[in-house]
C-alpha positions as CSV (number, residue, x, y, z in Angstrom):
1,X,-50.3,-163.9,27.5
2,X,-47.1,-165.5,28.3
3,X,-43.6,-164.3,28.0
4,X,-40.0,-166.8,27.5
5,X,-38.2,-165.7,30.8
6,X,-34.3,-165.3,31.6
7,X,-33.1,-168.5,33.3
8,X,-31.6,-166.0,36.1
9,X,-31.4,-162.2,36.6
10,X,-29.2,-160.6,34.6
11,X,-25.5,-158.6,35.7
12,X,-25.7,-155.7,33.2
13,X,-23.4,-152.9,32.7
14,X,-25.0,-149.5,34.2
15,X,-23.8,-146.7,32.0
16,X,-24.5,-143.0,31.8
17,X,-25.9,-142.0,28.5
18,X,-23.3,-139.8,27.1
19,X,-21.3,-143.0,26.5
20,X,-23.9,-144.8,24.2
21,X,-25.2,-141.4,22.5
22,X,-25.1,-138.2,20.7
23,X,-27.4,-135.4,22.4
24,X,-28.1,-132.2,21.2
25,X,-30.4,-129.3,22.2
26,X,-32.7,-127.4,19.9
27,X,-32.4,-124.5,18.2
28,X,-33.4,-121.1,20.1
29,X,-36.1,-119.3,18.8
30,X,-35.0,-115.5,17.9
31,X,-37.3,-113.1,15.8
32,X,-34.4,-110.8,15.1
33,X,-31.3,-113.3,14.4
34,X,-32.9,-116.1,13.2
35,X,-32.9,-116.4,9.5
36,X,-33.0,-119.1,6.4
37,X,-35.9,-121.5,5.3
38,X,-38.9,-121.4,6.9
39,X,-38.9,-125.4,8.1
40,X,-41.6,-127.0,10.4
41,X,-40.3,-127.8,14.2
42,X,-40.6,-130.0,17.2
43,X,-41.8,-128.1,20.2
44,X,-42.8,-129.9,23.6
45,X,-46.5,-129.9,23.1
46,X,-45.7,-132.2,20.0
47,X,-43.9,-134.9,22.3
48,X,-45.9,-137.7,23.8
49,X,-44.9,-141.1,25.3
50,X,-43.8,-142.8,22.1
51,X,-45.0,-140.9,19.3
52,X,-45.0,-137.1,17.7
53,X,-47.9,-135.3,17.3
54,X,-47.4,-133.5,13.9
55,X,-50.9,-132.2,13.4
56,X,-50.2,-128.4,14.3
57,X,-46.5,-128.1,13.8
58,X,-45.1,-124.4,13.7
59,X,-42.1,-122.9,11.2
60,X,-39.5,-121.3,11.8
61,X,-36.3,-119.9,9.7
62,X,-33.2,-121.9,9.6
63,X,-30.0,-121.8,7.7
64,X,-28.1,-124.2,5.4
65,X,-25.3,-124.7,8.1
66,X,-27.8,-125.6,10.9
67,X,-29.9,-128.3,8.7
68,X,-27.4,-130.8,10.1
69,X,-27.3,-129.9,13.5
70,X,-30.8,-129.7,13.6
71,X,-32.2,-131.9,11.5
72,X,-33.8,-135.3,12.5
73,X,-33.2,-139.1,11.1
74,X,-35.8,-141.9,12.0
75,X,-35.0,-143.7,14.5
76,X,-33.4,-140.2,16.9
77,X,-35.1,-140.0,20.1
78,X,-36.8,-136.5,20.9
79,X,-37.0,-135.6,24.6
80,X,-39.0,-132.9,26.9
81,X,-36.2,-130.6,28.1
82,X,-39.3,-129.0,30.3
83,X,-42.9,-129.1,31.5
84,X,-43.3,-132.8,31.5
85,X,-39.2,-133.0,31.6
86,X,-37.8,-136.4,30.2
87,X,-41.4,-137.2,28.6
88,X,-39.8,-138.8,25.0
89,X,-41.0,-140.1,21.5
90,X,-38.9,-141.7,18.1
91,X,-39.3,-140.0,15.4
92,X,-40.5,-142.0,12.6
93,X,-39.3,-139.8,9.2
94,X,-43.0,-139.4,8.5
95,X,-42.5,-135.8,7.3
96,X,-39.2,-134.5,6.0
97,X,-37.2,-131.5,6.9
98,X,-38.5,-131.2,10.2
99,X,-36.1,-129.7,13.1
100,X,-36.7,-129.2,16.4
101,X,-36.5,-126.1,18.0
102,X,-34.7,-125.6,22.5
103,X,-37.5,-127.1,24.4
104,X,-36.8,-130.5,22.8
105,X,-33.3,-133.0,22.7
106,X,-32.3,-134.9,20.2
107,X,-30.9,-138.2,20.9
108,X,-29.1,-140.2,18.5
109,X,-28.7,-144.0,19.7
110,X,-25.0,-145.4,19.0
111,X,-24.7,-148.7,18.4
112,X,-24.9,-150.1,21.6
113,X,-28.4,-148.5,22.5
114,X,-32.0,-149.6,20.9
115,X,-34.1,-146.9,21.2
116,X,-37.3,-148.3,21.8
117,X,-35.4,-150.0,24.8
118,X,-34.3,-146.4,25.8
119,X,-37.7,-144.5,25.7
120,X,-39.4,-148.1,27.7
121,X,-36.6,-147.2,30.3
122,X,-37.0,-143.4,30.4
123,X,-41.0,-144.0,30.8
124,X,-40.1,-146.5,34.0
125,X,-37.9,-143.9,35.4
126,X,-40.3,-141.0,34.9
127,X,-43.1,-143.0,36.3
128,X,-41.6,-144.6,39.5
129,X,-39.8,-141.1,40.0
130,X,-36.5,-141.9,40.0
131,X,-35.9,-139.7,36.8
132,X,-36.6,-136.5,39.1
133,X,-33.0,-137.0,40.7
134,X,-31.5,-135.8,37.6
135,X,-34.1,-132.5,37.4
136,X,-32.2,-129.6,37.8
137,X,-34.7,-126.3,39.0
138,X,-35.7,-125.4,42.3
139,X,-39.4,-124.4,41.3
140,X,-39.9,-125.5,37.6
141,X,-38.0,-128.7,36.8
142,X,-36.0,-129.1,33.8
143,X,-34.2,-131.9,31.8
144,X,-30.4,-129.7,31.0
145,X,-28.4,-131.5,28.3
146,X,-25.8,-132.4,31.4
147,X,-28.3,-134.1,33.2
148,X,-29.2,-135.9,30.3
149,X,-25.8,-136.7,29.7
150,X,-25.4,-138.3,33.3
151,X,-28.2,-140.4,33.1
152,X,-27.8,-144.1,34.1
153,X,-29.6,-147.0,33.1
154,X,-28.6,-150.5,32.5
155,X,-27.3,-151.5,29.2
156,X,-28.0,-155.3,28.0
157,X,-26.8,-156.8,24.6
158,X,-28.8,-155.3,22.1
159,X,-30.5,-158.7,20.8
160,X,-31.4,-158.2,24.7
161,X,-32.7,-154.8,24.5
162,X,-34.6,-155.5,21.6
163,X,-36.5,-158.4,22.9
164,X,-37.2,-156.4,26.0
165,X,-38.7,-153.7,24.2
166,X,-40.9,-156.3,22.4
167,X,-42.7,-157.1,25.2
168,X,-43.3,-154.1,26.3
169,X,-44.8,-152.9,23.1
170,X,-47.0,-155.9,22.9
171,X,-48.4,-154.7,26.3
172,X,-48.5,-151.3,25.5
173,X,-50.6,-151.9,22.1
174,X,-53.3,-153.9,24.4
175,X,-53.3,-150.8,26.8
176,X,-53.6,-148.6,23.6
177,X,-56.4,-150.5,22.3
178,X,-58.5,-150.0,25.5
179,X,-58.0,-146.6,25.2
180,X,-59.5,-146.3,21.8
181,X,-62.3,-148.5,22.8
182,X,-63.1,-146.0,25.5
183,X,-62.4,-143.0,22.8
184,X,-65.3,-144.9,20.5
185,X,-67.7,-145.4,23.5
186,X,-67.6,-141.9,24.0
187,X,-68.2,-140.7,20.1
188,X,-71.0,-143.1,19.7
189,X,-72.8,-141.6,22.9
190,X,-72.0,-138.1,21.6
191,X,-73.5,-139.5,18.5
192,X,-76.6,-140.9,19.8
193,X,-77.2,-137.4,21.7
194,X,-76.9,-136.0,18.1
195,X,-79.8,-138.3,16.7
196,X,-82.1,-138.1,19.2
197,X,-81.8,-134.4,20.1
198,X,-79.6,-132.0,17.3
199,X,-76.6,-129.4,17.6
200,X,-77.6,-127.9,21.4
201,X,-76.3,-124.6,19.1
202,X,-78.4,-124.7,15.8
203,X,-81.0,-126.6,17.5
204,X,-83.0,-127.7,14.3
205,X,-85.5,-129.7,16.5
206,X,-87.3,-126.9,17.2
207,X,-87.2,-127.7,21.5
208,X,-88.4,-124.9,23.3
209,X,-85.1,-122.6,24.9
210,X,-85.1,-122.3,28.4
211,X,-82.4,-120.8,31.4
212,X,-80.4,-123.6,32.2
213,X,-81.2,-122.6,36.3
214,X,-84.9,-123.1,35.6
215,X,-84.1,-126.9,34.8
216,X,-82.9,-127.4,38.1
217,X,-83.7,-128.0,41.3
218,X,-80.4,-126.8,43.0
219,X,-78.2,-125.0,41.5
220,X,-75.5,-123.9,43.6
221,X,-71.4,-122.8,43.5
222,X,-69.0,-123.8,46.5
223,X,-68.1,-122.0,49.4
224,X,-65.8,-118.7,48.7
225,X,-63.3,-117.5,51.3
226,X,-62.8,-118.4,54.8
227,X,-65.5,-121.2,54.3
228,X,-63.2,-123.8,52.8
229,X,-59.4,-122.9,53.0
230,X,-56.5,-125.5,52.8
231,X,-56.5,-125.7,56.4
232,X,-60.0,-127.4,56.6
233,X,-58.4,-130.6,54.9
234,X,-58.5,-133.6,56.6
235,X,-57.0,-137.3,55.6
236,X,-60.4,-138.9,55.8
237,X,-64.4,-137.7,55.6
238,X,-66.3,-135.6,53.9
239,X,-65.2,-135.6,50.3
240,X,-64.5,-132.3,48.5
241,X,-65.2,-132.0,44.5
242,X,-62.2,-129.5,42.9
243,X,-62.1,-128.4,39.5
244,X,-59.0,-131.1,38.8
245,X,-61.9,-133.8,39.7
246,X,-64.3,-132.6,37.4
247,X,-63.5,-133.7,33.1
248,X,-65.2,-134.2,30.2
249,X,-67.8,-136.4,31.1
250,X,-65.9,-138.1,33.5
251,X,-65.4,-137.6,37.4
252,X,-61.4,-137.8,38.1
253,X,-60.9,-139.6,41.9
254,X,-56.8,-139.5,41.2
255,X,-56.6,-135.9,43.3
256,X,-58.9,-136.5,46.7
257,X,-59.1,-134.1,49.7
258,X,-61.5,-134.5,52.7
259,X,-63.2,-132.1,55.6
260,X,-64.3,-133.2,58.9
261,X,-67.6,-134.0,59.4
262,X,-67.5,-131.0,62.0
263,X,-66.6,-128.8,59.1
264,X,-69.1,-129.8,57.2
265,X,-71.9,-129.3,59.4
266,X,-71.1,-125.9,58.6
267,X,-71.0,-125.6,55.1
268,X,-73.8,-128.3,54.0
269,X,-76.1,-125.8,52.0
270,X,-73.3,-126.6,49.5
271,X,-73.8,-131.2,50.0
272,X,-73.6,-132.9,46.8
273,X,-75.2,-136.4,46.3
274,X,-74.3,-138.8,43.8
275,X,-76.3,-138.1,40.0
276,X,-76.1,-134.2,40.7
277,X,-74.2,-132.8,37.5
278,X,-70.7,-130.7,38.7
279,X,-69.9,-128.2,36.4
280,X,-66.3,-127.1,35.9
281,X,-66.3,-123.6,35.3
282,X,-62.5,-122.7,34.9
283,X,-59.8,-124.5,33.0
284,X,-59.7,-126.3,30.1
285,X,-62.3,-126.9,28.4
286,X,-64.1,-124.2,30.7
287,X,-67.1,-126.0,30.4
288,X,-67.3,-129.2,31.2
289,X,-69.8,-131.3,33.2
290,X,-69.8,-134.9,34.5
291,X,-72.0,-137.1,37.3
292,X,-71.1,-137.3,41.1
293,X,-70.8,-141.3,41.1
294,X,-72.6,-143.5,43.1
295,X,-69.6,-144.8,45.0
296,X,-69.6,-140.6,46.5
297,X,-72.6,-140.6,48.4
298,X,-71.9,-137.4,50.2
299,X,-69.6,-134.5,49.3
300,X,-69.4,-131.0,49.3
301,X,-68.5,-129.2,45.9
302,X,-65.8,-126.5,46.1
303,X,-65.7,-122.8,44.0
304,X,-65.8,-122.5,40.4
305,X,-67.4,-126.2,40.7
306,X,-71.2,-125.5,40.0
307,X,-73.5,-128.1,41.3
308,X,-76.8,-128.6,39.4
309,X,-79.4,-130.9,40.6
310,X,-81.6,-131.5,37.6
311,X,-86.0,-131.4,38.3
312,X,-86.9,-134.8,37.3
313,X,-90.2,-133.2,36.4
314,X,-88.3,-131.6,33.0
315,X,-84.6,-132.7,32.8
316,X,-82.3,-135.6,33.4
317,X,-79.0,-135.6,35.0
318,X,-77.5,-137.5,32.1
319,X,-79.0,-135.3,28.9
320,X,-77.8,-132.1,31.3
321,X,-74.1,-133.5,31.6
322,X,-74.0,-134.6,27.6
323,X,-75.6,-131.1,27.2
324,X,-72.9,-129.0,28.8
325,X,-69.8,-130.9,27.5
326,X,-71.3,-130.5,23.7
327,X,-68.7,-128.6,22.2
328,X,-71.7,-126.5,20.5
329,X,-73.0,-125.3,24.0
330,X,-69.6,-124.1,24.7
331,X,-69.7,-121.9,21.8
332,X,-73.2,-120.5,23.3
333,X,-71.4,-119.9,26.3
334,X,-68.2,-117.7,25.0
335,X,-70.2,-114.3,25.5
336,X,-70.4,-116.0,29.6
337,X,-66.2,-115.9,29.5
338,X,-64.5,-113.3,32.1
339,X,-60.9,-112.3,32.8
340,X,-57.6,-112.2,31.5
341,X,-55.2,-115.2,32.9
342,X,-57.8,-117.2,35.0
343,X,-60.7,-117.5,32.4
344,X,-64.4,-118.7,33.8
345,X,-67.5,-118.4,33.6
346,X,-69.6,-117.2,36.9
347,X,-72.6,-119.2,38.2
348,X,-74.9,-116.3,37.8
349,X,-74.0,-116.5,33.9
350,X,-73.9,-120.3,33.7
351,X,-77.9,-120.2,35.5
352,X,-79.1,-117.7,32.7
353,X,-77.9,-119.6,29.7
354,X,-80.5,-120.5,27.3
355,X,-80.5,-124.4,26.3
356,X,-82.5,-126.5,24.1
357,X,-85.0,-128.4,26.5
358,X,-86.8,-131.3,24.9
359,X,-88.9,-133.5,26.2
360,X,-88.0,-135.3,29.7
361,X,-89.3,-138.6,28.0
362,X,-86.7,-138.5,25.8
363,X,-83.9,-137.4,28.0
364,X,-84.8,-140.2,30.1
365,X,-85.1,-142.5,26.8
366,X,-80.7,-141.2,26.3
367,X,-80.4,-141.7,29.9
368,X,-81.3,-145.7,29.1
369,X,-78.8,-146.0,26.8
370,X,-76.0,-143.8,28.5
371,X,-76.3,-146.0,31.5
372,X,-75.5,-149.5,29.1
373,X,-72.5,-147.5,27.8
374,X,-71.6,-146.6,31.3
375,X,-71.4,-150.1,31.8
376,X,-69.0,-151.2,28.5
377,X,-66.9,-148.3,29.7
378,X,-66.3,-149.7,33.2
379,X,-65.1,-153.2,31.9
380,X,-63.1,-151.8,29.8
381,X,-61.5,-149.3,32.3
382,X,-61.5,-152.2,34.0
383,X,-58.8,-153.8,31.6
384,X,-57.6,-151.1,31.1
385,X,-56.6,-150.6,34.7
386,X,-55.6,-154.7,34.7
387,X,-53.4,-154.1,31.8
388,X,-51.7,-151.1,32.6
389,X,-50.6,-152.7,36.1
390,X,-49.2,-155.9,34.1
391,X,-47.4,-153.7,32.1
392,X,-45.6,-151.7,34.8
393,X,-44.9,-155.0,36.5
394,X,-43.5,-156.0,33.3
395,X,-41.1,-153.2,33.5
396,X,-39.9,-153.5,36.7
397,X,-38.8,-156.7,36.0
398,X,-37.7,-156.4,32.6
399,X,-35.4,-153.6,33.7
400,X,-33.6,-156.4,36.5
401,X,-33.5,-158.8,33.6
402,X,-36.4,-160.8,35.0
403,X,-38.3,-161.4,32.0
C-alpha cells in the first residue's frame, strides 16, 4: 500500500474547536417534565469509534420547540460526554427523527472542519492520551461542553483534511476486515460444534448428562483472602490469571500481574498449566471459558477464575471450553446465579452442573479442527496486529502533515 506524501511537514493553524463548530449537549432525561413525541435517542452505549449502533435505541418525549435543538443532520458528529469520554461517531441520517438525549454532544462541523478529519483526530488524541488533559472529574472522567469547546487540534485546508481522512479510512477498512474474518472464524467453529454435537441445552443427540466436576481431573477456584492480596504482586514471575484475562474463547494478556516464585511456593495447589480450561465466573458474560495458552507454561489462577483440568479418558479441553461459552449452557446455568450487584456463580455450583458428554472420540475429532482454526485466527490476528500498528503510525504522521 503506498500513500502520495507532502514534499515537507506542514505549518498548520492550531485552533480550539469552538472556532470551527457548533456544540450542543443533549437533552436531560426527566420523567415528570419532559413531555411531547415519543422520538428514538442517542445514548452513550450507541456511540462507537465511527459509527452508531441503532439496534436498541430507547424513546423518549420531546416537544416541537426542542426538535431543532435536538435534532441531528448527517454529517453532525456525536460524542461521549462520559464513560469512554471523547469516544465519537457521524451520524449518517439512516433513521429519521432521532435526537440525542445529555450523555452525548452534538457537533456540527462549520465550514472549515471535515468531520471524518475531526473524529480520525479525536481517536489519535484518545488513544495516545493526550485527550485526558481536557477531562474534567477527579474520580469519573467527563467530556463538559467547555472542555470540548477548548479543544485544540491542527486545522489544514479542507482539500487537506479530506485527503488525510482518506487514508486513514482505507487503513481502517483493512483493520475492519480482519476483524470480521476473526468474527466468521469464530461462527463457523460455533457452527461445527453445533453439527457434530447439538444445543448443549436441548441436547437432541441423546449424550448421556453428567456433573461437569466428574469430567475433570482438577477442578479448582483461586486462592480467597490473605492468600493472594495486591501486595503479593511482583513486576516479573509467576503469572496470575484474573477474571479481566479470561473472554469468550479467548485468553486476554493486555492486563498481566505476577507473584514471586517464593509466593508461589505457597499457594501451588492452585498452578495452572497451559490447555487447562479457566472459567470466568463473574462479569459479563458470567460464564465464559477459554485455554491457558501454550506460551503460559505456569500460572496460578486467581478467585472467581475456576480452573478445570479435563480427564483425557472422557473430555477434551477444547469441546469443554466451546461447551461453557455456548450461549445455551449459560441458560442451564441461570438457576447457578447469586447476588445482587456482583453477580456469579460459585465453583461448588459450576462442579454440579449437568452437561451433555459425548463421546471423547469425537471431542477429540472437534479438537482437530479447532486447532486448524486456531491457526487461521493467529495469522490473521497477526495482520490484524500489523495493520493496526501501520495505522497508528499513519496518524501520527498524518496529524504533523507527514503523509
Amino acid at each position: 500500500m503506498t500513500f502520495a506524501s507532502n514534499p515537507a511537514t506542514k505549518k498548520w493553524p492550531v485552533v480550539q474547536l469552538a472556532e470551527v463548530a457548533e456544540r450542543c449537549l443533549g437533552k436531560m432525561l426527566d420523567a415528570k417534565k419532559n413531555k411531547g413525541r415519543m422520538l428514538p435517542y442517542l445514548a452513550n452505549p450507541n456511540v462507537r469509534w465511527f459509527d452508531v449502533d441503532t439496534s436498541a435505541l430507547k424513546l423518549m418525549p420531546f416537544e416541537p420547540h426542542e426538535d431543532e435543538r435536538y435534532g441531528l443532520q448527517k454529517g453532525d458528529i456525536v460524542i461521549c460526554e462520559g464513560g469512554e469520554a471523547g469516544r465519537a461517531a457521524i451520524w449518517d441520517g439512516r433513521l429519521p427523527d432521532v435526537k440525542f438525549q445529555k450523555a452525548i454532544h452534538r457537533v456540527r462541523p462549520g465550514p472549515r472542519l471535515d468531520s471524518r478529519y475531526f473524529v480520525h483526530q479525536l481517536m489519535a488524541d484518545y488513544q495516545s492520551g493526550r485527550l485526558a488533559d481536557y477531562y474534567t472529574g477527579a474520580t469519573i472522567k467527563h467530556l463538559t461542553g467547555q472542555d470540548l469547546a477548548r479543544y485544540r487540534f491542527p486545522l489544514p485546508p479542507l482539500s487537506e483534511q479530506r485527503r488525510i481522512a482518506a487514508i486513514l479510512d482505507q487503513v481502517d477498512t483493512l483493520r475492519a476486515k480482519r476483524r470480521e474474518a476473526l468474527a466468521l472464524l469464530d461462527e463457523l467453529q460455533r457452527g461445527i460444534f453445533i453439527e457434530m454435537f447439538g444445543d448443549p441445552a436441548q441436547n437432541p443427540k441423546g449424550w448421556p448428562l453428567k456433573m461437569l466436576g466428574s469430567i475433570a481431573s482438577k477442578f479448582s477456584d483461586g486462592p480467597f483472602g490473605s492468600n493472594l492480596k495486591s501486595e503479593h504482586y511482583v513486576e516479573d514471575g509467576i503469572r496470575v490469571v484474573r477474571l479481566q484475562n479470561i473472554g469468550v474463547g479467548k485468553f486476554i494478556d493486555d492486563d498481566k500481574a505476577f507473584v514471586s516464585e517464593e509466593h508461589y511456593a505457597t499457594i501451588r495447589k492452585h498452578e495452572c498449566r497451559p490447555g487447562d480450561v479457566l472459567v470466568g465466573t463473574m462479569g459479563d458474560p458470567n460464564l465464559r471459558a477459554c485455554l491457558l495458552p501454550q506460551e503460559i507454561p505456569l500460572a496460578i489462577n486467581k478467585a472467581d477464575c475456576v480452573q478445570i483440568r479435563a480427564n483425557a479418558a472422557v473430555a477434551n479441553p477444547y469441546f469443554v471450553c466451546e461447551l461453557l461459552n455456548h450461549p445455551s449452557t449459560e441458560l442451564l446455568a441461570q438457576e447457578l446465579k447469586r447476588g445482587q450487584t456482583r453477580v456469579r456463580i460459585s465453583m461448588g455450583s459450576l462442579r454440579g452442573l449437568n452437561v451433555p458428554v459425548p463421546p471423547v472420540a469425537l471431542q477429540n475429532s472437534f479438537a482437530c479442527r479447532a486447532t486448524e482454526l486456531e491457526k487461521l485466527r493467529a495469522l490473521h490476528l497477526a495482520a490484524l496486529d500489523e495493520t493496526s500498528r501501520l495505522f497508528q503510525s499513519l496518524q501520527n504522521r498524518a496529524f504533523r502533515g507527514e503523509v
